[in-house]
N, C-alpha and C positions, 0 to 999 in steps of 0.2 A: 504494500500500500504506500503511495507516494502522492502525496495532495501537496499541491502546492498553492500561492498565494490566490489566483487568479480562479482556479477551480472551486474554492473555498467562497470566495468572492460572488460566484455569479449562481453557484448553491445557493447561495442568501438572498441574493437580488429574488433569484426563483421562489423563495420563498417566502418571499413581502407580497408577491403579486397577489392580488384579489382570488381567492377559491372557490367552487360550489361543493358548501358547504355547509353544514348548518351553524358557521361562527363560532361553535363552543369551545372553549380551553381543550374539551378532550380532542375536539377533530382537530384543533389545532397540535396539538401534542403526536395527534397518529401523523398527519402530514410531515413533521418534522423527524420522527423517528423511522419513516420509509425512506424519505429522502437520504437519510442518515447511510442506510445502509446500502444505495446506489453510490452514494457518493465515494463511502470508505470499500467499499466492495467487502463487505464482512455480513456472514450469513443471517443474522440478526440484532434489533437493537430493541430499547425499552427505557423506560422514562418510570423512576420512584420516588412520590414527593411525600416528606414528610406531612402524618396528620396532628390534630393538637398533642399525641403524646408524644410528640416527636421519634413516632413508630413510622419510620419507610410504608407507605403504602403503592399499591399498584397503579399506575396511571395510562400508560397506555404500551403496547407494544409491536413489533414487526411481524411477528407470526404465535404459532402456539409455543414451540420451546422455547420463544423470548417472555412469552406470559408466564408459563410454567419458573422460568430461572427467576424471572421478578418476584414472584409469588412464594417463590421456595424461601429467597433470600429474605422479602420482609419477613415470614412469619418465623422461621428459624434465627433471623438475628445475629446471621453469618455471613459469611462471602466478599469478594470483590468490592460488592456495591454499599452492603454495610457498613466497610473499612474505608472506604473511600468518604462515605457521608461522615463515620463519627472525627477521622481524623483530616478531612479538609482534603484531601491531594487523592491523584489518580494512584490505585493499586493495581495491579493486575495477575494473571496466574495462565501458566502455559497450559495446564491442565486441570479443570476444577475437578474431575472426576480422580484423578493422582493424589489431594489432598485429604484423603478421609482424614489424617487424624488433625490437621489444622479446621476444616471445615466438613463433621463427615456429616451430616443431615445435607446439603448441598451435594456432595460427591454421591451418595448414593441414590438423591431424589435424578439427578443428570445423568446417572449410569446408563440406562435405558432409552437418553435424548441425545439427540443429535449437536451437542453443547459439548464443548470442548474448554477453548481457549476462550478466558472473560476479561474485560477490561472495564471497570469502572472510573468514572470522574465527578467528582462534585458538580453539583448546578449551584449556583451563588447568586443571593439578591444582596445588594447592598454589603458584598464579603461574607454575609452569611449563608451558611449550609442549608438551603433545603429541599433537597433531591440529589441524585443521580442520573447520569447518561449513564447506558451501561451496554454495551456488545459484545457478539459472541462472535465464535468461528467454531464450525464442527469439526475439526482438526486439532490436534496441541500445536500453536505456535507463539515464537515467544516475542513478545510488542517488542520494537524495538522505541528508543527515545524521540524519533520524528514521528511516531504516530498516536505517542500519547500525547506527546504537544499540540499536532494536529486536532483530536479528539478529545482534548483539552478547551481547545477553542471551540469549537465544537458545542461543545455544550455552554456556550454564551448564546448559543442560538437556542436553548431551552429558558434563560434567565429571561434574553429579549421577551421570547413567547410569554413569560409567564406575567413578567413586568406589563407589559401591553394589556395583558387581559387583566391586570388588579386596575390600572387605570382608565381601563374602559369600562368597570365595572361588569366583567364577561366572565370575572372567574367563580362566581356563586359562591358556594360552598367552601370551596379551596381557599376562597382569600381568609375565610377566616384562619385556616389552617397553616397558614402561611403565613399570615400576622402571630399569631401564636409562636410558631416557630423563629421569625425576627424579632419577638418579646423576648422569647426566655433565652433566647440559645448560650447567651453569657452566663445567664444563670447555672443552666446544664452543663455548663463546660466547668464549671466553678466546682458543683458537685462532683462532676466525673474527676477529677483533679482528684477531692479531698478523696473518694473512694479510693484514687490506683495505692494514693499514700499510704490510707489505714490498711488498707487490704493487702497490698502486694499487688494490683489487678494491673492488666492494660488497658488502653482506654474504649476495646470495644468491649474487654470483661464490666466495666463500670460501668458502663453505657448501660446494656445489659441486665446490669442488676436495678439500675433504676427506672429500665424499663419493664422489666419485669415487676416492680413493686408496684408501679402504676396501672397496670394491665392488670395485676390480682385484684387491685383495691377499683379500679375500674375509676380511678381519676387522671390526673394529668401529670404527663411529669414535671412539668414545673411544678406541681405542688408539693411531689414526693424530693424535689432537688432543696427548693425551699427548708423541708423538715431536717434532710440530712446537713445543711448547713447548721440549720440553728440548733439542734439536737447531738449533731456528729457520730448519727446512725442513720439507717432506715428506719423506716416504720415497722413497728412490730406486728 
């Protein structure tokens, strides 16, 4: 894969032009994520925007094993696209399925799909994290550094998208989730911090745990990040 300035360029232009469409953030999001995958020539791509628990959700995808990898990743809480949202920067892996013991609920949900090689990158509004661009190859191959940069950039074409539609008032439901996520994310970064300290943890084990606390108690993580500041535990 080799994109250079100009191909990148006129990707974008193509993709400002007026659509038939029905306008929504989502059809906007599939638009962007097919094109993705013409453009980078990589078998699939997919789009996971954080929701108020600043839990990766599915947004939209290229095909089924791009849905299935999206789907796997938010609810397992592992992969690529996970490590790429809690720690900010592109991760990638030559073979998700070769990972069980790093990621094995991912490795063994992929076993069976045509998901190979993944790459995730942060989506960023305003510097902050919320979502991922994320692509596959059904082959092991190993990214080389101009094509995470590439697909780096790349997913400025998901922020644009997302930006446009909070201020067009188009994104529904999502802007709350998105405002929520540009509320707390210092907060949660705060928490996660004091968790890796106390614990020993990395930062998607912390991530993890506080999201996990929120999802049992079925509120927010900013509230459960909140308690562990001011407590210097979880919730019991």
């Amino acid at each position: 894969m080799n994109i250079d300035d100009a191909a990148l360029a006129e990707s974008l232009r193509r993709l400002s032009q007026p659509r038939d469409d029905d306008g929504s953030i989502t059809s906007a999001l599939q638009v962007v994520v097919t094109a993705c995958v013409d453009l980078f020539a990589v078998d699939g791509a997919g789009v996971l925007i954080a929701d108020e628990q600043d839990i990766l959700v599915y947004a939209a995808a290229s095909d089924g094993p791009g849905r299935l990898l999206e789907q796997t990743e938010a609810e397992a809480g592992e992969g690529p696209c996970t490590e790429a949202f809690v720690q900010g920067r592109v991760v990638t892996s030559r073979d998700v399925t070769a990972e069980a013991e790093r990621w094995p609920t991912l490795a063994r949900a992929m076993a069976e799909q045509p998901v190979r090689a993944v790459l995730g990158t942060p989506v960023l509004l305003g510097g902050v994290p919320v979502g991922t661009l994320d692509v596959y190859r059904s082959r092991p191959h190993d990214w080389d550094e101009s094509e995470q940069a590439a697909l780096g950039r790349y997913a400025e074409v998901i922020s644009t998208t997302l930006g446009a539609a909070l201020q067009a008032h188009t994104a529904g439901e999502l802007a709350r989730q998105l405002q929520y996520a540009l509320d707390y994310r210092v907060l949660i970064e705060r928490a996660v911090g004091f968790l890796m300290a106390k614990h020993s943890l990395d930062a998607v084990g912390a991530f993890n745990a506080l999201r996990t606390a929120a999802r049992s108690r079925r509120t927010k993580i900013g509230v459960v990040s909140e308690h562990v500041l001011d407590t210097g535990s979880l919730p019991a």
